[in-house]
C-alpha positions in Angstrom: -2.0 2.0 8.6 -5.5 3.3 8.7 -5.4 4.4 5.3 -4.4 0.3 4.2 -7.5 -0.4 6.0 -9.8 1.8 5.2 -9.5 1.0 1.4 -9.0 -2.7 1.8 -5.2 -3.5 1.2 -4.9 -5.3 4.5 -7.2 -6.9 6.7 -6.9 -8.5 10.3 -6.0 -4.9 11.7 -8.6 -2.9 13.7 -8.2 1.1 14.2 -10.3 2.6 16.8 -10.0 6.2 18.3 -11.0 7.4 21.9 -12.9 10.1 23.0 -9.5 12.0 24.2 -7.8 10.9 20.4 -6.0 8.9 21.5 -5.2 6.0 18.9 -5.2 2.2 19.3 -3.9 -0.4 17.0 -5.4 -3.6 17.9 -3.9 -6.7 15.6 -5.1 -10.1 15.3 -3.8 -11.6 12.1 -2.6 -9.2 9.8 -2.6 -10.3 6.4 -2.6 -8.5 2.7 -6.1 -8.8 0.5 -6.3 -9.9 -3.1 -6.8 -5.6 -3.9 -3.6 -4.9 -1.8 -2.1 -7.6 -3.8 -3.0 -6.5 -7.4 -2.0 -2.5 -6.0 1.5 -4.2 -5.0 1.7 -5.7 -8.8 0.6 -2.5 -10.5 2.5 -0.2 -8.7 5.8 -2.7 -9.3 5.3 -2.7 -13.2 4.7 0.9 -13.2 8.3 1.1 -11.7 9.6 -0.8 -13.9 8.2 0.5 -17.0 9.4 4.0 -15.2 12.8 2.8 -14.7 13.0 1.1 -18.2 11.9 5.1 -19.7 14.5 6.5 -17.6 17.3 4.8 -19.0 16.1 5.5 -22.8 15.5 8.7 -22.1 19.1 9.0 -21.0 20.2 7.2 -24.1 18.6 9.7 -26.3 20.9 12.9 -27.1 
């Protein structure tokens, strides 16, 4: 989750870390940003394009 934060796929979500380590999710109103959006959408075509290479690559002798 702090990873999603740090580089701006989801916002509303705080991460904060005590002295002793521990760790503490506070949430307010999660919700996905416009960058986490177009990284969902990337990485979903790239599967696809995956998948659709796959199965020609099969078809090939």
């Amino acid at each position: 989750m702090g990873m999603l934060v740090r580089e701006g796929y989801v916002d509303g979500i705080g991460i904060r870390r005590s002295v002793d380590g521990e760790v503490a999710i506070p949430v307010s109103s999660p919700r996905i940003t416009l960058k986490g959006l177009e990284y969902l959408k990337e990485n979903s075509l790239m599967q696809k394009a995956a998948d659709v290479a796959k199965g020609i690559a099969e078809m090939i002798p």
